[in-house]
C-alpha positions as CSV (number, residue, x, y, z in Angstrom):
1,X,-47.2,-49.3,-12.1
2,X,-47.5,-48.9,-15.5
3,X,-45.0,-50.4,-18.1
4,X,-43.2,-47.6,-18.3
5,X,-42.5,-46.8,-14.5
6,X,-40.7,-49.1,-12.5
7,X,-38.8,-48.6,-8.8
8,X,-35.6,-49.0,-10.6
9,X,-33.7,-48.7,-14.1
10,X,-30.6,-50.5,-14.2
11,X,-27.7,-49.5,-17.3
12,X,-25.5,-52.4,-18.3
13,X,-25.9,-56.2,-18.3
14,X,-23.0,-57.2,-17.3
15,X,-21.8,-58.2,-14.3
16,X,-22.6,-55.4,-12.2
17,X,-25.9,-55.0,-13.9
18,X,-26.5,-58.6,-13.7
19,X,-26.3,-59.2,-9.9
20,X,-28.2,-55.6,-9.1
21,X,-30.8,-56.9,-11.3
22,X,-31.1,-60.2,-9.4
23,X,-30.7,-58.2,-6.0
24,X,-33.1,-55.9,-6.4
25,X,-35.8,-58.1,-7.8
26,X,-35.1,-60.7,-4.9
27,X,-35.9,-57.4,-2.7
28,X,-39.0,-57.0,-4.3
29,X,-38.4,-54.0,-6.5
30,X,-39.4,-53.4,-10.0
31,X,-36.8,-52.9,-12.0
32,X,-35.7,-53.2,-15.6
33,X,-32.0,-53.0,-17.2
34,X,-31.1,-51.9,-20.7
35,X,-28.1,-53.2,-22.8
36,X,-26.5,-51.9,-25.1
37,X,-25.7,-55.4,-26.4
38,X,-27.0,-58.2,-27.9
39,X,-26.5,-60.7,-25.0
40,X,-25.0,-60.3,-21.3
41,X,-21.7,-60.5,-20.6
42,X,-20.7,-56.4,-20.8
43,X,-17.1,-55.9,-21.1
44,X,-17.2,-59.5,-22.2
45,X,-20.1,-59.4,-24.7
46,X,-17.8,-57.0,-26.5
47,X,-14.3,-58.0,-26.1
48,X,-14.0,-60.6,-28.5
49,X,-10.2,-60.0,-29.7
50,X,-8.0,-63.0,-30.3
51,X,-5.9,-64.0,-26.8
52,X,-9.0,-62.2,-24.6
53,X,-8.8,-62.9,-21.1
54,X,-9.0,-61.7,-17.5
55,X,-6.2,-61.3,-15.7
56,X,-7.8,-61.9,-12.6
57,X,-7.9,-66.5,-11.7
58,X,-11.1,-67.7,-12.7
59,X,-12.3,-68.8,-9.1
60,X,-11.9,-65.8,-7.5
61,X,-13.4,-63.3,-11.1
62,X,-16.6,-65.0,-10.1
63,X,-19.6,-64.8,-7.9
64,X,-19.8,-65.5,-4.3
65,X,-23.0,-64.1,-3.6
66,X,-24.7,-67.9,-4.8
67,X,-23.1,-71.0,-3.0
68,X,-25.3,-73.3,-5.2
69,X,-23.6,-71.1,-8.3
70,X,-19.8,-71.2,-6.6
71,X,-20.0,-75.4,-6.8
72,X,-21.9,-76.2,-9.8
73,X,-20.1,-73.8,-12.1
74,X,-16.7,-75.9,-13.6
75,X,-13.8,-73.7,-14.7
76,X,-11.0,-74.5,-17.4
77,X,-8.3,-72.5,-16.8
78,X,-6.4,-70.6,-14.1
79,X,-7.0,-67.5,-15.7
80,X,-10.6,-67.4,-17.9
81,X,-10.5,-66.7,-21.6
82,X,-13.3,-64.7,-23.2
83,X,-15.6,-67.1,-24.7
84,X,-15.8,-69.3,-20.9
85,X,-16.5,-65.9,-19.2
86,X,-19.1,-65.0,-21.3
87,X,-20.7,-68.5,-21.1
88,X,-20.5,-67.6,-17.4
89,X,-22.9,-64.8,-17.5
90,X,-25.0,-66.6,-20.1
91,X,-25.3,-69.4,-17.7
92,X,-25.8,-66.8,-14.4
93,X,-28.8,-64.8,-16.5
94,X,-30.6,-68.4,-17.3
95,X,-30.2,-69.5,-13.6
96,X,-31.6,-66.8,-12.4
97,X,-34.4,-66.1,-14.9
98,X,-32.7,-62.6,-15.4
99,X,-33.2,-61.9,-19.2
100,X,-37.2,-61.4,-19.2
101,X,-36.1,-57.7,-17.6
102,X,-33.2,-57.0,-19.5
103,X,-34.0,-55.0,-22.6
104,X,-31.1,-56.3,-25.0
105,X,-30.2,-53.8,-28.1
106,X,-31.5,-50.9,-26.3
107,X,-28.9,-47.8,-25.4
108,X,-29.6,-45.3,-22.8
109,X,-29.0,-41.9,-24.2
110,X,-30.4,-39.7,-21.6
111,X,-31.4,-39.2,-18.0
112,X,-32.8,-36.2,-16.1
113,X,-34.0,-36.5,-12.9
114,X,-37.8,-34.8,-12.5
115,X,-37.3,-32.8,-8.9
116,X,-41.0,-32.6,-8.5
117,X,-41.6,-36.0,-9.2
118,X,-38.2,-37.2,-7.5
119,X,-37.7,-39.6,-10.2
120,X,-35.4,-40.3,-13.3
121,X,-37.0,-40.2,-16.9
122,X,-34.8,-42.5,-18.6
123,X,-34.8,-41.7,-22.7
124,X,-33.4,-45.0,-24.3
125,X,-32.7,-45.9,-28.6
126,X,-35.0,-47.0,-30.4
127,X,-37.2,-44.2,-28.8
128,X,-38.6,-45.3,-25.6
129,X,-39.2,-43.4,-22.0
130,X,-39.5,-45.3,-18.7
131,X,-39.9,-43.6,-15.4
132,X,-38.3,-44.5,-12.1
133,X,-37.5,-43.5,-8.7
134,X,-33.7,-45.1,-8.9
135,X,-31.1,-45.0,-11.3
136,X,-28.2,-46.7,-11.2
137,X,-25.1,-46.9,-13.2
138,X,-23.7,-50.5,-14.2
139,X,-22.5,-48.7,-17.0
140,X,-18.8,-50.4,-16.5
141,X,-15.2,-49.0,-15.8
142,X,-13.5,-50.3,-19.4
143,X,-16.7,-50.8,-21.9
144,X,-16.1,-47.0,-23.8
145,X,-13.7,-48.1,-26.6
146,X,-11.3,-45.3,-27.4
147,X,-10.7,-45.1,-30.7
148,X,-7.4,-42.5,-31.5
149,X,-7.8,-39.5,-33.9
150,X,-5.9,-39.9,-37.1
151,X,-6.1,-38.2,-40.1
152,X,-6.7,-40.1,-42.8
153,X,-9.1,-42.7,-40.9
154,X,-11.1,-42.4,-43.9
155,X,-8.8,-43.0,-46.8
156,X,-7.6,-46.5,-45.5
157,X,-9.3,-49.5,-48.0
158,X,-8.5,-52.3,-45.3
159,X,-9.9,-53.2,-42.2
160,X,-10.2,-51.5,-39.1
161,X,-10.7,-53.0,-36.2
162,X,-10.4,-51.9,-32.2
163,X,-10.2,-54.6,-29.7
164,X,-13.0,-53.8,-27.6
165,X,-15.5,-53.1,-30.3
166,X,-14.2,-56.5,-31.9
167,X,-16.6,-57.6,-34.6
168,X,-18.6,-61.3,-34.0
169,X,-17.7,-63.1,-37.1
170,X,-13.5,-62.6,-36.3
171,X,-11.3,-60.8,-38.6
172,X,-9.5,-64.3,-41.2
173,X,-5.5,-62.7,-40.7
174,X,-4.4,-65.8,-42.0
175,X,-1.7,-64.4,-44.7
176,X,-2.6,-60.8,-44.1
177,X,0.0,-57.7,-43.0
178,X,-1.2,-56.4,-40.0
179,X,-0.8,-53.1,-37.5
180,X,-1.5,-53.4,-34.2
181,X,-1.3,-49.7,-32.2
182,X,-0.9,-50.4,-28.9
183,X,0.7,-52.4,-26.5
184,X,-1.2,-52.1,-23.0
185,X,-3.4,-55.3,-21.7
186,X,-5.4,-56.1,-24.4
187,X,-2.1,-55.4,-27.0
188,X,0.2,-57.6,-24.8
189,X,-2.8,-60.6,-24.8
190,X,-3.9,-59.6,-28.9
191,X,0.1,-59.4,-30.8
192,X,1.6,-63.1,-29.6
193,X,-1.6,-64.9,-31.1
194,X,-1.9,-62.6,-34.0
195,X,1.7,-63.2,-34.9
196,X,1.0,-66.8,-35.2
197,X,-1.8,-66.2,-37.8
198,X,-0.6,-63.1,-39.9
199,X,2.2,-63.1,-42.7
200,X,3.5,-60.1,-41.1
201,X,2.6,-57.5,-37.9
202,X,4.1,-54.2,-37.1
203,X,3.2,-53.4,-33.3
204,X,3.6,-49.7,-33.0
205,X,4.1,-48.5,-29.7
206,X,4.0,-45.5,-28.0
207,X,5.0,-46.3,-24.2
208,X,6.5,-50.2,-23.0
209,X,4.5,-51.6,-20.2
210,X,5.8,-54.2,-17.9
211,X,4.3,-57.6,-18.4
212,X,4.7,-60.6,-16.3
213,X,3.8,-64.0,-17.6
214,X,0.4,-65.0,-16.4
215,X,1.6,-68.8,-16.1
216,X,-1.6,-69.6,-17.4
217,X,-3.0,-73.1,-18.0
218,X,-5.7,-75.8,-17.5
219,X,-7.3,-75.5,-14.2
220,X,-5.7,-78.3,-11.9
221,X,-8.7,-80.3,-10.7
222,X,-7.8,-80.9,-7.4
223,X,-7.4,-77.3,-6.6
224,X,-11.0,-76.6,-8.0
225,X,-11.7,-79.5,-5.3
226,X,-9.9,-77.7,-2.9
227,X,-10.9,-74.4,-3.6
228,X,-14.5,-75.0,-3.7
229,X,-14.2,-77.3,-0.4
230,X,-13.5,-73.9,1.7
231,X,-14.9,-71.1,-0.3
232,X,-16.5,-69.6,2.2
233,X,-13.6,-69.4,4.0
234,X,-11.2,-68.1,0.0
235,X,-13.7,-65.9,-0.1
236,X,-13.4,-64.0,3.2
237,X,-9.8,-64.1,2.9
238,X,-9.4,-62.2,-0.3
239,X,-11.5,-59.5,0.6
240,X,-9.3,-59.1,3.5
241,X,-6.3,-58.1,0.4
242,X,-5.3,-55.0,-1.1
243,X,-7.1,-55.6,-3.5
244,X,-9.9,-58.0,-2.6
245,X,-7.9,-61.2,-4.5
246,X,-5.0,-63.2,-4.2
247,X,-5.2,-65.3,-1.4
248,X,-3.3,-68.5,-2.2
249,X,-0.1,-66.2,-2.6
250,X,2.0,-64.9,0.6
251,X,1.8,-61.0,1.0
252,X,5.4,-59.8,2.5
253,X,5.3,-57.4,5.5
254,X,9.0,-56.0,5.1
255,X,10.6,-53.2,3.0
256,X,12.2,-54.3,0.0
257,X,15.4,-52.0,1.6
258,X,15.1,-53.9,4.6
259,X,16.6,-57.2,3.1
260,X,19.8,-58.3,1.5
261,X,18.9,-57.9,-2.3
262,X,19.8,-61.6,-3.2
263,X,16.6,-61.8,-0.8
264,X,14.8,-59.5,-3.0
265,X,15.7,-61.3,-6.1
266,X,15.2,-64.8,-4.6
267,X,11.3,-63.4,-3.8
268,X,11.0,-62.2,-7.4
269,X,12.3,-65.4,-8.8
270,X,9.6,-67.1,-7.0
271,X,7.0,-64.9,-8.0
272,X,8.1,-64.9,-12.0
273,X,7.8,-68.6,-11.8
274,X,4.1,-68.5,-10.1
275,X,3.1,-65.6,-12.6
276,X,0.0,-63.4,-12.3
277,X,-0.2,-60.0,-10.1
278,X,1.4,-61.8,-6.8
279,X,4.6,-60.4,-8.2
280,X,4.7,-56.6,-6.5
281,X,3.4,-58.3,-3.0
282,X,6.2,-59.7,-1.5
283,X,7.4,-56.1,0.2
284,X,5.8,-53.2,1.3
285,X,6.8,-50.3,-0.4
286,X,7.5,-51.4,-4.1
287,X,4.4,-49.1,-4.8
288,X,5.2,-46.3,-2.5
289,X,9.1,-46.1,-2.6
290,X,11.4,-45.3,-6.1
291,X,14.2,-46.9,-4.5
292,X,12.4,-50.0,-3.4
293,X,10.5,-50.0,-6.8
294,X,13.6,-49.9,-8.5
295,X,14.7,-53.3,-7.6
296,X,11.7,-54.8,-9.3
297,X,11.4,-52.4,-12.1
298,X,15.1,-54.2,-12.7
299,X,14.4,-57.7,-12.5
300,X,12.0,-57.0,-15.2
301,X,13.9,-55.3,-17.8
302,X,16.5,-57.8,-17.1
303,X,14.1,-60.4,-17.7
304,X,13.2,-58.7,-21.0
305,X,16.7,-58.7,-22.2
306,X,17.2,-62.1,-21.5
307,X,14.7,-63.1,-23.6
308,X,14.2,-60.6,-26.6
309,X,17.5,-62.2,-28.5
310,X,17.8,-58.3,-30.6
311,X,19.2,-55.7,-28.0
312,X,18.0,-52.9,-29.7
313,X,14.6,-54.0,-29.7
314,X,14.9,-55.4,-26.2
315,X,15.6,-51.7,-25.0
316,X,12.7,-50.5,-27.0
317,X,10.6,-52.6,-25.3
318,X,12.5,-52.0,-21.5
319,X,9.9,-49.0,-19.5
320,X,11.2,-46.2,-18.6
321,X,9.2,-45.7,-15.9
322,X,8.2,-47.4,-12.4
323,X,7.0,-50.5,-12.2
324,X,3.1,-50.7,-10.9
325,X,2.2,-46.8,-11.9
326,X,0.6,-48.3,-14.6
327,X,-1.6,-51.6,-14.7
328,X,1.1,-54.5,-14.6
329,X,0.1,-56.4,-17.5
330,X,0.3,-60.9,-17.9
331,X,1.6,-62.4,-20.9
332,X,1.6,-65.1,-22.7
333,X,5.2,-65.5,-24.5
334,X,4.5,-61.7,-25.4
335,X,8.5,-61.0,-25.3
336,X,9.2,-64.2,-27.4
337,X,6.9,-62.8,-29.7
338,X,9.4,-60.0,-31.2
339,X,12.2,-62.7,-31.5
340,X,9.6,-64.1,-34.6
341,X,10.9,-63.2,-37.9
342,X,7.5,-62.0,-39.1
343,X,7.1,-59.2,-35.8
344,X,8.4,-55.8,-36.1
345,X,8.4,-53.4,-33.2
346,X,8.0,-49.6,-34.9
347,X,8.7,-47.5,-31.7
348,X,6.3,-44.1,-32.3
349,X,7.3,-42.2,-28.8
350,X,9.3,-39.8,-30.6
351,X,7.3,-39.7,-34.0
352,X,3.6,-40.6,-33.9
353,X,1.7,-41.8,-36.1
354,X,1.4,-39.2,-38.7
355,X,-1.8,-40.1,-40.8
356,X,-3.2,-43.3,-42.1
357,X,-3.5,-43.9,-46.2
358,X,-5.4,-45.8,-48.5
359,X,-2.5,-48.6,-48.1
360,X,-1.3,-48.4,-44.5
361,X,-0.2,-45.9,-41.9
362,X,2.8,-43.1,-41.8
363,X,5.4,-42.9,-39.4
364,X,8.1,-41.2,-39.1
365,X,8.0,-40.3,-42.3
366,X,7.8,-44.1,-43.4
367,X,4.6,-45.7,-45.1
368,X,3.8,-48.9,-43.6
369,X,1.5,-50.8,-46.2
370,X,-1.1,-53.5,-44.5
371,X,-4.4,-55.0,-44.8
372,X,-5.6,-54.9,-41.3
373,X,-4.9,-52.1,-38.5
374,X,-5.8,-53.2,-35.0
375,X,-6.5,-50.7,-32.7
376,X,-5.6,-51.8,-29.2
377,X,-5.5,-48.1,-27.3
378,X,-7.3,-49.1,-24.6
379,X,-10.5,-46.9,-23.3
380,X,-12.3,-43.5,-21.8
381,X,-11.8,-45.6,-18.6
382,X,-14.3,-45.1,-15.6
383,X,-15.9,-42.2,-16.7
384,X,-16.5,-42.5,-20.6
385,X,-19.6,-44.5,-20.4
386,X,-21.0,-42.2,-17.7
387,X,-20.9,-39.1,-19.3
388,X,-21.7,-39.9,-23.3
389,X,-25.2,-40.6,-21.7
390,X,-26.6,-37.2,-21.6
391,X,-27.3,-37.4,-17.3
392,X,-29.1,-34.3,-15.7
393,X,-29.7,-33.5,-12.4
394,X,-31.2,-30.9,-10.5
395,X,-31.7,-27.5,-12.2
396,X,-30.8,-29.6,-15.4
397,X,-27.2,-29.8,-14.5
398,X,-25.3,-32.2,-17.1
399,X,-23.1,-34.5,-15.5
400,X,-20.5,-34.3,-18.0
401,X,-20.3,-30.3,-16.4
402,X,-20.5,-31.2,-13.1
403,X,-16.9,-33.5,-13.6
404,X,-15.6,-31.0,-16.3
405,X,-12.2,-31.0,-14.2
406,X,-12.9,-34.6,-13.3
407,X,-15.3,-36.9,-11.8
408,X,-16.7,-35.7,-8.3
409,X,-18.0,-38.9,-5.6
410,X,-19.1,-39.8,-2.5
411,X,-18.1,-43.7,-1.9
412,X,-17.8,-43.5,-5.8
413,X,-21.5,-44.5,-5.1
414,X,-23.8,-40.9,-5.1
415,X,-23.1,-37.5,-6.7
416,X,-23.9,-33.9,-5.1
417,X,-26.9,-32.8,-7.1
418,X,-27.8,-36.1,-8.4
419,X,-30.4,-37.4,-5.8
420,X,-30.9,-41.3,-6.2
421,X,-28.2,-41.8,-8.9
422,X,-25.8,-44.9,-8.2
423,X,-22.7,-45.5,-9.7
424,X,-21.6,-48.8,-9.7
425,X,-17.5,-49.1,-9.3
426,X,-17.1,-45.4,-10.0
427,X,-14.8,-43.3,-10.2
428,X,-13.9,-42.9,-5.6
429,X,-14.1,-46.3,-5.4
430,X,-11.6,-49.6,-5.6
431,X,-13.4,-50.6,-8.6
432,X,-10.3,-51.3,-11.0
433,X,-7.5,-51.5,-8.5
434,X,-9.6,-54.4,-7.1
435,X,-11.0,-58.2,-8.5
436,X,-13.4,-55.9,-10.1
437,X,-16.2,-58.9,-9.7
438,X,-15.5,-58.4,-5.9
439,X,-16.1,-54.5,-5.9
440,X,-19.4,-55.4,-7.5
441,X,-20.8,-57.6,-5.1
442,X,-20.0,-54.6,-2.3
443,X,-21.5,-52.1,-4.5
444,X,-24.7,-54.1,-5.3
445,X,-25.1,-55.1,-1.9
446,X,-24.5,-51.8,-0.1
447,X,-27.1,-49.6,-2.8
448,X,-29.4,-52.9,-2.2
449,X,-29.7,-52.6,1.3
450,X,-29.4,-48.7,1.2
451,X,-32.9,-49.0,-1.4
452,X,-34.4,-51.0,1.6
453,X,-33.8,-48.4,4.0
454,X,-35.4,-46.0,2.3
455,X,-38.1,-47.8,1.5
456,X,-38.7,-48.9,5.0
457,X,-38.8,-45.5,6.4
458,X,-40.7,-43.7,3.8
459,X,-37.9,-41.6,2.2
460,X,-38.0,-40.6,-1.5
461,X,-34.7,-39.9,-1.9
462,X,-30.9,-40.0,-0.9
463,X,-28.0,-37.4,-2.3
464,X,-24.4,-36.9,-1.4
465,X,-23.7,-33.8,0.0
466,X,-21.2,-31.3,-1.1
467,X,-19.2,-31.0,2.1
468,X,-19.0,-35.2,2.2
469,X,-18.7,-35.4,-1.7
470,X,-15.7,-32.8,-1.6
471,X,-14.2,-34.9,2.0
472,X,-14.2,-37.9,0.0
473,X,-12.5,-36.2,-3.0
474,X,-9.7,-35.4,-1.0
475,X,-9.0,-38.4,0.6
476,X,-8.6,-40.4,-2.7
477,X,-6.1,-37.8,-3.6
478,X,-4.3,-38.3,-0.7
479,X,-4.7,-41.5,-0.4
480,X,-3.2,-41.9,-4.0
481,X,-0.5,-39.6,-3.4
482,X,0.8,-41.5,-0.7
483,X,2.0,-44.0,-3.6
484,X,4.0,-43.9,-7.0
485,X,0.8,-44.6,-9.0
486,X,0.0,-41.0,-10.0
487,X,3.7,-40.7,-10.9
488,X,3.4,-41.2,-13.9
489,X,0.4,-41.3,-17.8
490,X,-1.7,-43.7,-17.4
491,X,-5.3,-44.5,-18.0
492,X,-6.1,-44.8,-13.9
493,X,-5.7,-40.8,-14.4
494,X,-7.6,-40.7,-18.0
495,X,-4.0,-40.0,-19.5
496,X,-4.9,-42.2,-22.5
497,X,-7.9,-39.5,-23.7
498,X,-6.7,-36.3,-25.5
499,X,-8.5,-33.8,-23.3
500,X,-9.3,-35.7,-20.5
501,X,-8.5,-34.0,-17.1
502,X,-5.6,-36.0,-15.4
503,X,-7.3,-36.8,-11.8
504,X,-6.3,-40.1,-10.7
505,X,-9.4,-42.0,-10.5
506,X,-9.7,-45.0,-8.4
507,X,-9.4,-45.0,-4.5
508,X,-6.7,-47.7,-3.4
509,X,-7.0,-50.1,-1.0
510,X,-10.2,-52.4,-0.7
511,X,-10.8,-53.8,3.2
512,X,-10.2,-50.1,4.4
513,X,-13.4,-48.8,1.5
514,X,-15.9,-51.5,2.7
515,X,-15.0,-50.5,6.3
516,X,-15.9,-47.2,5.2
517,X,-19.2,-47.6,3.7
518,X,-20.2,-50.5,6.2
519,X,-19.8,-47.0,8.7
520,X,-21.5,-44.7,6.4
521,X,-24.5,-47.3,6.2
522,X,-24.5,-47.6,10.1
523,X,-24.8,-43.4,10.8
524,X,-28.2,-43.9,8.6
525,X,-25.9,-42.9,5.9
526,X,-23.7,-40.3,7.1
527,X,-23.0,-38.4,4.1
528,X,-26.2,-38.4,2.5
529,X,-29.4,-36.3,2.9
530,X,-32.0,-38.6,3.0
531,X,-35.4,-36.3,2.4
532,X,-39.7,-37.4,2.3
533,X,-41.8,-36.4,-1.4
């Protein structure tokens, strides 16, 4: 082939694009990856604000797919921060000789898939073309930073800053006045430690979001002993869960309106004190009754009350609505934080943001003057990074078009009229209502062994059909409407993006989705029409 044509063109660097890259190589494909970034890392590369960190323990958000990897790699903390995951991937692209076909700086602006040809021109910045028969999408489900429309953006003469396009060199708050806008995940990690360094922060918020502490802390040794004595066997196990993590915690198989409620409570108690996202798991239907939900929506906003010492502000912060609809956030002291005399909570559901201002922002008709506005509002989740690149399939259809009134998958893996397209934890798939490291390893390893196939038997390409696609499309609906998730705004149904159709994104539940695809793989993919040049 010539240096421009490979068998595959990988988008992204990170984790997704980092495993595909060292699976398809290892299956003897050519293939190249472009990044955005610098470095590896993805999501990671880029998410740099102060108090980053997954939310997901740091021996299960890691690979499996290595043994040798698993036991040499030493973790720090239950719960990774930033600059240890990112040495991760560092470490994982050295190990495995990875970054001689990664093309660092480099952004993929365009696609369109040649039907004559069967293969994807890939356009990338600074100008460059390379030609290949597969394309797929490691593009990531939270790397498209959205940034809010204000006027005034312009006018303001401090800094501006979001959290997931933080810059490299840190932002020096030390004795500044700073505005954070936004308390999801990243806000609830970003205002405690910024409230330490600042002279004073004003955390405008829109919508509270439960938060349950994270418990964090240095990694016990022995349990890394322990852990990495059987992690075949952890491994297995979580993806057996919901949500493919989780395993050290007990999952309850009763209704929450079954019990006594001093049982309910005595299970939450227990929960609270072990921290983390084993707290909704100890009944069945806190996720799929309001009654049931109820009870742990409580225990919450009684938590909160106990422990924000100003009632007024403890009710701001209280959510209105269920408990779970929304990605349950982990803190670290984030309540104690508005007890500190230098935090103010400015409570914007009723009067937005009006404009910003040379010296600060406008609400409510108030002028709050800072230095530094921090943008925490989260991103064009799933779907943003797919559709700013300019992706055409056959008869030149855009696939920005083609999901108009929301993203369209089969498996969250193909799209009808997109033959040989891949999209890595799309939008149909577990992908974030799963340990997102876990739903990588499934994808890579399914459109791996799926590229084999073809290869073996001569076929030049695979596509979704419409009658599957549309099948599929229904079933996550359904599936998600047998829950409370879709009851109410939130970024799993792109509620976060003025403009953005409100489709609720993500298929739930993880063990029954690789059964699914395992099946699909098995019918010679059932699904798919799989066609000869």
């Amino acid at each position: 082939m010539s240096g421009t044509e490979r068998d595959a063109v990988v988008v992204g660097a990170g984790f997704g694009g980092l495993y595909m890259l060292h699976r398809l190589r290892s299956a003897g494909f050519s293939t190249i990856a472009f990044e955005a970034g610098g470095d590896v890392g993805g999501t990671w590369y880029w998410n740099r604000y102060p108090g980053a960190r997954c939310d997901v323990e740091s021996l299960e958000y890691s690979y499996s797919f290595s043994p040798e990897l698993e036991q040499e790699w030493e973790w720090t903390e239950r719960y990774p921060a930033q600059p240890e995951i990112l040495r991760y991937a560092e470490h994982v692209a050295d190990r495995f000789e990875l970054r001689h076909d990664i093309r660092f700086d480099t952004r993929v602006v365009a696609a369109t898939f040649d039907e004559r040809a069967s293969r994807w021109l890939v356009r990338t910045e600074p100008d460059g073309e390379t030609s290949a028969r597969f394309l797929v999408m490691a593009t990531g489900c939270l790397s498209s930073a959205n940034l809010p429309r204000i006027d005034g953006m312009d006018s303001f003469a401090g800094r501006i800053a979001h959290t997931g396009r933080w810059p490299h060199e840190g932002i020096d708050l030390r004795a500044k006045r700073v505005a954070v806008v936004g308390t999801g995940s990243s806000g609830v990690q970003a205002i405690p430690v910024i409230a330490e360094e600042a002279a004073e922060l004003f955390v405008f918020q829109r919508t509270p979001n439960y938060s349950i502490p994270a418990r964090n802390g240095p990694l016990d040794p022995d349990l890394q002993r322990e852990i990495k004595a059987h992690y075949r066997e952890f491994r297995a196990a979580n993806r057996l869960r919901p949500a493919g993590l989780g395993a050290r915690w007990p999952i309850g198989d009763q209704s929450a309106l079954e019990v006594p409620d001093e049982d309910v409570k005595r299970d939450l108690e227990e929960r609270w004190r072990i921290g983390g996202f084993a707290f909704l798991s100890g009944f069945t239907d806190f996720l799929k009754n309001r009654e049931a939900n109820a009870k742990a929506a409580e225990f919450v906003k009684r938590r909160i009350r106990e422990i924000v010492r100003d009632p007024t502000v403890a009710e701001r912060l209280s959510p209105k609505q269920v408990i779970g609809c929304k990605r349950l956030c982990l803190d670290t002291r984030y309540f104690e934080t508005f007890n500190r005399p230098n935090v103010h909570l400015v409570d914007v559901s009723e009067h937005p943001i009006e404009r910003l201002t040379p010296r600060g922002l406008v609400a409510g008709g108030r002028e709050y003057e800072v230095d530094v506005i921090v943008f925490a509002t989260g991103y064009d989740a799933m779907t943003g990074s797919l559709t700013r690149i300019d992706v055409r399939g056959r008869n030149g259809v855009a696939l920005r078009d083609a999901w108009s009134a929301g993203p369209r998958t089969y498996l969250g893996l193909g799209v009808a009229g997109f033959p040989n397209l891949f999209t890595m934890t799309g939008p149909g798939s577990p992908s974030v209502l799963a340990n997102v490291i876990v739903a990588i390893e499934q994808h890579v390893e399914w459109i791996a062994d799926c590229l084999a196939y073809l290869r073996s038997r001569g076929y030049a390409t695979i596509e979704a059909t419409v009658e599957a696609q549309d099948a599929w499309v229904d079933h996550v609906n359904a599936v998600a409407d047998a829950t409370l998730y879709p009851t109410c705004n939130s970024w799993y149904l792109g509620a976060n993006v003025p403009g953005k159709p409100r489709v609720f994104m993500p298929l739930i539940g993880f063990p029954p989705y690789v059964e699914k695809c395992n099946e699909v793989a098995a019918k010679d993919y059932e699904g798919f029409v799989l066609a000869r040049a």
